[in-house]
N, C-alpha and C positions, 0 to 999 in steps of 0.2 A: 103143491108142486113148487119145487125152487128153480131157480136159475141154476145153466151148468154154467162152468168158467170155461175158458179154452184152454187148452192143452197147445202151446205152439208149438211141441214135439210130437205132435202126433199129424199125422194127414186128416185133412178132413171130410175127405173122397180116397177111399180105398176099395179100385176094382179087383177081384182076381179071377180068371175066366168068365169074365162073365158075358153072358147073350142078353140080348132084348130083342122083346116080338113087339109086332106094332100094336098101337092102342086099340086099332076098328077092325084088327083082325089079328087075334090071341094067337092063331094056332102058326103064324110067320113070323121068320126070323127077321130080323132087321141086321143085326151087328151079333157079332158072337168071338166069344175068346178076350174081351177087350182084359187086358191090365193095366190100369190105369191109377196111377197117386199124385194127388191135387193140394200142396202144402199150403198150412193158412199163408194168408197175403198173396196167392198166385192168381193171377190175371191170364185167363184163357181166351182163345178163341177157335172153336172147332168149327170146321169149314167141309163144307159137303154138296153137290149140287142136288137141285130138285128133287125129292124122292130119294134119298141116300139113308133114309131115316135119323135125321139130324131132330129132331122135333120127340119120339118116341124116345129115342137113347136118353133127351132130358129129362123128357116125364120119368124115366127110370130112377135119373139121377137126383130127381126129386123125391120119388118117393111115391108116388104114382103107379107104378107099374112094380109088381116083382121081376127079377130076373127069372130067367127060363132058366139060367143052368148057371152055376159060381155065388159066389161070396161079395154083396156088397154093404159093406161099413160108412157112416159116416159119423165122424167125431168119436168114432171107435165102437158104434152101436149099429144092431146088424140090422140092417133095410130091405123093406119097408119099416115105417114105424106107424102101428095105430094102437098101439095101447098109451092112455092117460097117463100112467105113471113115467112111460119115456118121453112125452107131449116136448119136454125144456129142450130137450133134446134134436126135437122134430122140428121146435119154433126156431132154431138157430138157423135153418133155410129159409130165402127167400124164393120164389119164382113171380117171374117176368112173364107171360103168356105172348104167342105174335098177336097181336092186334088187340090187347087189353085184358078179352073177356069178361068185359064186367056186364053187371045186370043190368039192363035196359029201363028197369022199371025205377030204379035209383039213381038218387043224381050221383053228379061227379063227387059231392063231397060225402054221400053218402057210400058210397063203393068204397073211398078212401077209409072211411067209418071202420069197413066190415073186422078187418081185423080187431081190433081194439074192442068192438062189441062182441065178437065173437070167442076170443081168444081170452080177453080181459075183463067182461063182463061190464065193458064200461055201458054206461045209457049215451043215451045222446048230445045231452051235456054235458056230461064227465070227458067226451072226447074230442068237444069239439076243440078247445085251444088247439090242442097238438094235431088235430086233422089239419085248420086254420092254419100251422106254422108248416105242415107238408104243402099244402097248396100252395104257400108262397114261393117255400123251394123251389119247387116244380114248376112254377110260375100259370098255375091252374087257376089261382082264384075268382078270375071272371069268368069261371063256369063251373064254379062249386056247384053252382042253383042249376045248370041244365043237365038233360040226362045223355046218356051216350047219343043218341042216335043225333043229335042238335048239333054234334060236335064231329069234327073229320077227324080223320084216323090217325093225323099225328098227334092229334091232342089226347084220343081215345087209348094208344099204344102208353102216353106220358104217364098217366090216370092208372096205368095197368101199373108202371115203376111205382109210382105215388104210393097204392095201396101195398107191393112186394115189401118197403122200406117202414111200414108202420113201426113193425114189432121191433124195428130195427136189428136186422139176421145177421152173424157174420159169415154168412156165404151168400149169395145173389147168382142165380142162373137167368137164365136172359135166355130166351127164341127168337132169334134171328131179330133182334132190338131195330136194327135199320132198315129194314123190310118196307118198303112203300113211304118212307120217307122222304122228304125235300131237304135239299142240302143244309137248309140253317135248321132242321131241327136235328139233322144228322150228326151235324156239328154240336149240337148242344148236348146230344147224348154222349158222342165222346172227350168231350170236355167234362161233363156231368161220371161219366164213369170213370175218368182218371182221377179224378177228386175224390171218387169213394175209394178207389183202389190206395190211392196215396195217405186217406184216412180227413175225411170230410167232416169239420167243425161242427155241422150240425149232429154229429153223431160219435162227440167229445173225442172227435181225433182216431176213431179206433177204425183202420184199415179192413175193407171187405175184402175178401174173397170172389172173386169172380170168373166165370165160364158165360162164353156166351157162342150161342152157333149163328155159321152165315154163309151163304153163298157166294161171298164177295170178300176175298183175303185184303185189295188192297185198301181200305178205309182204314183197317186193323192195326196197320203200320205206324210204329214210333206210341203204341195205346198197350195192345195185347202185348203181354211177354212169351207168354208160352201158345203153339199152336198145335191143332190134331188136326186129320182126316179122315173124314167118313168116306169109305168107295166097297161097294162090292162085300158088304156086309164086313169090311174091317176097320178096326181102327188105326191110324197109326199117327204114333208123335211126331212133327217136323221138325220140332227144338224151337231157340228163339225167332226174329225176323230173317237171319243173316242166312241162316240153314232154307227157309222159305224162298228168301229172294233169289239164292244159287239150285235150289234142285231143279233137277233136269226130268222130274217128272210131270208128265202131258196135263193132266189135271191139274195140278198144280197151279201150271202156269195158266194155264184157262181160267182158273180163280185168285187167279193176278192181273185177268186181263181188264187193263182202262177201257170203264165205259163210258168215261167222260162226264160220270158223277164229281164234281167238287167239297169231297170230305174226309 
């Protein structure tokens, strides 16, 4: 299997009608009709409250889930992808999970591992330099050695980014990344995500792609360029901040409203 290169003429998320059922219950719609085109370098943030199916609609866009009904592409290849011979294809996504989901029974450097052992066949030596230089990024390495459960959940959620950036993707989807966060790590995430978006040193300059969902529009501001909303089983685009911070719709502004978070 080779690497693909990118195509920066091409989208790298191309919806067309298309529906997603939830993950724990196949036979329900969550979103349906979505049209959606995600150009390399674009910086999302899709906003939905509780139960909007903001969480399912990613797994979709990961790759996870088939669509119920429409056409979805990414990098110009039609999704899901689990055949080997399109794997190069498949590894150019990253995902973020809420809250890590990493194996319990592994440490933190070891979760960090998986990719690279699984994906690369690297052994355990062979990967640790470059696991070693993610934990620094991350600022993880005082708990390479413990296992999830030793660690709180903002460290656990960090570990989750850690392991998404192994293979180094050029797209990163995120679930709801600020979810039970404290403001200085909230801050480190979007500081940490505008860096990749801007195209982050450690990843020889080359600009992610990014989508990320939340519950909470206004952190997002002066980070994410482009925004959607989940309601009511639709989606719909808002445009950049300017179009956000003037609409006059109820929801909207409900996930603009100050909770008195500082991020």
């Amino acid at each position: 299997m080779t690497a693909v290169a990118p195509n920066p003429s091409q989208p790298v998320i191309e919806m067309t009608a298309v529906s997603a059922t939830a993950m724990k219950d196949p036979d329900r719609i969550v979103v349906e009709n979505v049209d959606w085109s995600v150009a390399p370098g674009d910086y999302w943030a899709v906003a939905g409250l509780h139960g909007s199916g903001k969480s399912d609609f990613l797994m979709l866009a990961a790759g996870l889930l088939s669509p119920a009904r429409g056409t979805y592409r990414f990098c110009g290849e039609t999704m899901p992808i689990f055949e080997d011979a399109r794997l190069p294809t498949r590894l150019r996504l990253g995902l973020v999970f809420d809250g890590g989901q990493l194996l319990t029974q592994l440490t933190i450097a070891e979760n960090v591992a998986l990719p690279l052992r699984y994906h690369r066949n690297l052994s355990a030596a062979e990967a640790e330099e470059r696991v070693r230089a993610m934990l620094e990024l991350t600022e993880l390495s005082r708990w390479a050695d413990s296992t999830p459960g030793a660690i709180g959940r903002n460290w656990q959620k960090r570990a989750g980014l850690a392991r998404a950036l192994m293979l180094q993707p050029d797209v990163l989807l995120l679930d709801n990344p600020l979810s039970g966060l404290d403001a200085r790590h909230a801050n480190w995430w979007l500081r940490f995500l505008d860096q990749l978006s801007a195209g982050h040193g450690f990843f020889d300059g080359k600009p992610l792609t990014l989508v990320a969902t939340t519950e909470n529009l206004r952190p997002w501001k002066g980070h994410a360029r482009q925004f959607a909303l989940l309601r009511d089983k639709q989606f719909a685009v808002l445009g950049g901040w300017a179009q956000v911070a003037e609409a006059a719709d109820a929801l909207v502004k409900e996930l603009l409203a100050d909770t008195g978070a500082k991020v």
